[in-house]
Each structure stands twice: as C-alpha cells, then as structure tokens.
C-alpha positions in Angstrom: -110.1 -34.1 -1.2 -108.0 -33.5 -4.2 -109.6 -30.8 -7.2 -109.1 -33.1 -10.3 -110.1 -31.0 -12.7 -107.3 -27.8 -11.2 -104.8 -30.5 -11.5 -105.9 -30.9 -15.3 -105.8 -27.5 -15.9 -103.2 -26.6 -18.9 -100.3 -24.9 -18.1 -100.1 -21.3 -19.1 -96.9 -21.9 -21.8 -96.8 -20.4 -25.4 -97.2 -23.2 -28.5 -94.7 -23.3 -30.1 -95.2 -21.6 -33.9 -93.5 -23.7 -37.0 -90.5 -21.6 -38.3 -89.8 -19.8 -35.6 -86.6 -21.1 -35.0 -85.8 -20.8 -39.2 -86.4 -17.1 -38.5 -85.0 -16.5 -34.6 -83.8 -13.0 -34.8 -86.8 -11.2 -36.9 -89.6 -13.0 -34.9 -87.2 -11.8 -32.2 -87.3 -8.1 -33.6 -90.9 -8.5 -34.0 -91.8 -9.8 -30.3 -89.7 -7.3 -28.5 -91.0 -4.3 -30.7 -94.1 -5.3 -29.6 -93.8 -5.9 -25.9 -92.2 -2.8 -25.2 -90.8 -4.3 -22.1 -88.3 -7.0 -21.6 -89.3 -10.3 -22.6 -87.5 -13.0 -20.6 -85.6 -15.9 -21.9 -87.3 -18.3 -20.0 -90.8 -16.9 -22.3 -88.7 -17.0 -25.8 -87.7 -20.3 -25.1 -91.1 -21.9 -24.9 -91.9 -19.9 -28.4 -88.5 -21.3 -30.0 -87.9 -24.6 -28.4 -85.0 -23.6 -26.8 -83.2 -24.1 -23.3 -83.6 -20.5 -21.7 -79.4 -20.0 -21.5 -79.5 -21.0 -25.2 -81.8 -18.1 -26.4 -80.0 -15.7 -23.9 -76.6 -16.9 -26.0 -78.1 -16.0 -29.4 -79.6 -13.1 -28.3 -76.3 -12.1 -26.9 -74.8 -12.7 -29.9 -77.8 -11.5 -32.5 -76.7 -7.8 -30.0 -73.3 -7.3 -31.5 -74.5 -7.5 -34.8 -77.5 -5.7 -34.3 -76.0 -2.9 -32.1 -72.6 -2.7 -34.5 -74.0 -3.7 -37.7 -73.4 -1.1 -41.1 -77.6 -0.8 -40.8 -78.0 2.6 -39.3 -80.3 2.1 -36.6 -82.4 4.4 -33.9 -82.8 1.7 -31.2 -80.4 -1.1 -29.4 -81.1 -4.6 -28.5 -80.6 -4.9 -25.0 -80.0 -8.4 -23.5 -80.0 -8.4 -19.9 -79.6 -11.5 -17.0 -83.0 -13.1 -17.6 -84.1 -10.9 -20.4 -84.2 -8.9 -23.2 -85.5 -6.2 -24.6 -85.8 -3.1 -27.8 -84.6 0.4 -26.2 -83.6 3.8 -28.0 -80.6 5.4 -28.5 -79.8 8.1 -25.9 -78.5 10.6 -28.6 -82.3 10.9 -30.2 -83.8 11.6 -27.0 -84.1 15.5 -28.1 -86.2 14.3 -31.7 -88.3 11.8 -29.2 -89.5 14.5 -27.0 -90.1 17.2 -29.6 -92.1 14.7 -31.7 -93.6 12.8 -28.9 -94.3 16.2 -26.6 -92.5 14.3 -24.0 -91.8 16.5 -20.9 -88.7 16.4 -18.9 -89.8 14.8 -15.7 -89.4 12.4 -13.3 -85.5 13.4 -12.7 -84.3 12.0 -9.0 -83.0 14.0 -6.3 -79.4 14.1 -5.2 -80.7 12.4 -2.2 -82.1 9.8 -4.4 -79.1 9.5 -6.4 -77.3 8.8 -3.4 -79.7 6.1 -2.0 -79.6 4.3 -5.8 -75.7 4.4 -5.4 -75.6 2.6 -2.0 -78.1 -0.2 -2.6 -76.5 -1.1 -5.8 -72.9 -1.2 -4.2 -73.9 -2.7 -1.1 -77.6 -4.9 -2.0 -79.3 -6.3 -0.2 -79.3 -3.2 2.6 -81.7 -2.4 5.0 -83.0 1.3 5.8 -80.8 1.7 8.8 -77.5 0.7 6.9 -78.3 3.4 4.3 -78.9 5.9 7.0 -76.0 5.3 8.5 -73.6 5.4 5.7 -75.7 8.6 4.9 -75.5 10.0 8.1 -79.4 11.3 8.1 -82.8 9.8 7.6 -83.5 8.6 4.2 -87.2 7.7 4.4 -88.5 9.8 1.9 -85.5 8.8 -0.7 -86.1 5.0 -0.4 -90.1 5.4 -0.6 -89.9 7.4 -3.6 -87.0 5.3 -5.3 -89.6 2.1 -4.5 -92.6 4.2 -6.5 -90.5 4.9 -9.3 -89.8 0.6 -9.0 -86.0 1.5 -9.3 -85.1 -0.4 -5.7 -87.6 -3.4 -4.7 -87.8 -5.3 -1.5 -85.7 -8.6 -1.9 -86.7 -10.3 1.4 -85.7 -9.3 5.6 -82.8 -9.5 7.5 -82.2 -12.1 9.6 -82.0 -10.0 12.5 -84.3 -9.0 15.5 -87.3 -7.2 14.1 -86.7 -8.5 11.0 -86.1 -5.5 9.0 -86.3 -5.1 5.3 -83.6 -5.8 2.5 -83.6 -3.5 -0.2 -82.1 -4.1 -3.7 -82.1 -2.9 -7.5 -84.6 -3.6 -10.0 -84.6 -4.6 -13.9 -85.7 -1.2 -14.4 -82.7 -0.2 -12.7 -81.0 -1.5 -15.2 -83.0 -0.7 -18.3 -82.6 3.1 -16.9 -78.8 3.2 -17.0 -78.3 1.5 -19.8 -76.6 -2.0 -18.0 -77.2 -5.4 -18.7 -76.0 -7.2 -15.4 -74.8 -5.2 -12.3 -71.7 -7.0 -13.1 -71.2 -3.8 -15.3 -71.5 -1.7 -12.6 -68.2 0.0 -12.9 -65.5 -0.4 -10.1 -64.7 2.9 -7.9 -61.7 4.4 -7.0 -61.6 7.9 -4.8 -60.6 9.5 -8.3 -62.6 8.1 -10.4 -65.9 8.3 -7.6 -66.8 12.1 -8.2 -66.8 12.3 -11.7 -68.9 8.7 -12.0 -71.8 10.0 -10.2 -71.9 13.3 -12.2 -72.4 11.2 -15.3 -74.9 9.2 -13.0 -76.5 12.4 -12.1 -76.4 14.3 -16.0 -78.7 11.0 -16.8 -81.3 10.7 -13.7 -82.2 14.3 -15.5 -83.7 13.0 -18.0 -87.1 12.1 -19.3 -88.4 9.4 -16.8 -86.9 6.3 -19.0 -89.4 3.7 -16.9 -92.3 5.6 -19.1 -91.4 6.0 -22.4 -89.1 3.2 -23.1 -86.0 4.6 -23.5 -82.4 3.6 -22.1 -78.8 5.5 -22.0 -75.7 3.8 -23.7 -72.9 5.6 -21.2 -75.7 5.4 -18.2 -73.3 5.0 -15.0 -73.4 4.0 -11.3 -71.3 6.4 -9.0 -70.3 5.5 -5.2 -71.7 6.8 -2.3 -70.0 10.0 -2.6 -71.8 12.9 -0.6 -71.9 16.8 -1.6 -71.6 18.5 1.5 -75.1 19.8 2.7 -77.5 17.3 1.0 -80.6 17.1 2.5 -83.8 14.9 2.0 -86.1 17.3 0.7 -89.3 16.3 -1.1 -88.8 19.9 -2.7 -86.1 18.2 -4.6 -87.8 15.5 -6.4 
C-alpha cells in the first residue's frame, strides 16, 4: 500500500525571496558570510531562480571583481566545482591567531603529505596502490587523512574483495586554496621537490577545516619521497 500523505510531503527547496535576483552579489556576500561553509550552486539557484551552471557563471565572474577589485579586502570569494564559498587571506593568518588565540595545530605528517599527493594525482586509489608506490604500510596516514575529512571514500574497486577507492574531498580543496583539481599543477622531476615543499610550508598551518581559512599559493606536490620517512603517529 502506497503512504499518500509521504508522497504529499513538500519538498525541502528554499522560496524564492522577491529581489533577490535585483541584488545577486550582496545577498550572495550576505549568505556565504553566514554559512561559513561552501554553499552549493545547486542551493543558490533555488533562492535566485537560476539554473545551477548559471549562478556558478556569475559567481565566477562576481570572483574577479571581488578578488581584484580597488576595495581592499581581508577575505576572497572562492568559487569551486559545485560551490562557493567566503575564505581569508593567507597573509592575515598571524592577526587571526593573535586575535582569535588560535593555536598552531592540526599540521600533517610528511607521511600524510605523501598520501594527500598520491590520491590527488592518481584518485580514485585503493590502500594497496598507495602502499605500493610508497613502498611501506600507510594505514595510519590514510585513517588520519579520512578524520581530518581531507580524502573520503568514493566507492570499491571492481576487483576480488572489493577493496576501497579513496579520493579528495571539498575540504581538500578549500585547504589549499584550489577551485577544481583541474588546478592541480602539472609535475615535472624539477619542478616536483620544490612543489611539495610549498605543499608542506602550508599543511603547517593552523588546521584551515576549523577556522575557516584558505591559502592563495596552496600547492599539490608529486609523490616525491625524502629518504627515511616513516609512518609514525609521533609525527602528526
């Protein structure tokens, strides 16, 4: 028997507010200064009456003014695949944590680092494909990369025992300051070692999936291996 009154149930969509549209990038401000999170486009559009790729198009535009204007401002607008969202500059982070008492924590591991490098390179991956290119046992990296929600699980391999695919997160993203991992920069042997020590200088600071804020010149290096790194929870 069918449940009538679940299939009259409203659907859980925003109304649409009169003006909205008139007024797209302050109610835009306004919302995302709010949320504190991203927003998604798919969200906005129900608010504004708009196609989700068309609000992801003005946001993208509404960015290079916003970001590039003459208006001197302490935060960015960020707009990412399927959403957007209000971060701060990476130059204020000293005034943020002096006037916020913010601690510097959460900084990853060169292990970690490592692990972040392959699955964004090479997602989806399972755990015995980043051991292997590792050469040693990275369960204690991918676990604590999945806490900190910069890797997620994005399905299982086809495969006998159907083991688990690993790939990045929005908060990947958000942390190193890229819209798209189209942006992930391309890798040559020269260019490899000096990438992932601007990928390391910004896993030291404050943990960015807490207090909201992003790096401009964030970077992805390759999976490029100092000789001797160990998995060591002493590390993290």
């Amino acid at each position: 028997m069918i449940n009538t009154e679940q299939q009259n149930e409203p659907k859980n969509t925003l109304a649409p507010i009169e003006g909205a549209q008139e007024n797209f990038e302050e109610v835009l401000e306004a919302i995302l200064f709010a949320a504190g999170h991203p927003v998604s486009y798919e969200k906005l559009g129900e608010l504004f009456e708009m196609s989700p790729s068309l609000v992801k198009e003005r946001v993208v535009a509404y960015s290079s003014i916003y970001n590039g204007g003459d208006t001197p401002r302490g935060i960015l607008l960020l707009p990412y695949d399927n959403a957007c969202q209000l971060c701060t500059k990476e130059k204020y982070l000293p005034h943020i944590r002096v006037a916020l008492g913010i601690r510097r924590s959460g900084t990853l591991s060169n292990s970690s680092i490592e692990v972040l490098a392959i699955v964004a390179y090479h997602q989806p991956v399972t755990r015995a494909y980043i051991d292997t290119v590792r050469g040693v046992d990275s369960a204690y990296a991918v676990s604590s990369l999945l806490e900190r929600g910069l890797i997620e699980s994005v399905g299982r391999l086809d495969a006998p025992g159907r083991p688990m695919l690993y790939g990045t997160t929005a908060d990947f993203l958000r942390c190193f300051g890229l819209s798209s991992l189209s942006e992930l920069p391309g890798v040559s042997s020269e260019e490899a070692a000096d990438i992932l020590a601007r990928m390391r200088k910004s896993a030291m600071e404050p943990n960015v999936l807490e207090n909201q804020i992003s790096f401009e010149e964030g970077e992805m290096g390759a999976a490029l291996f100092p000789e001797g790194s160990e998995d060591k929870p002493a590390e993290q």
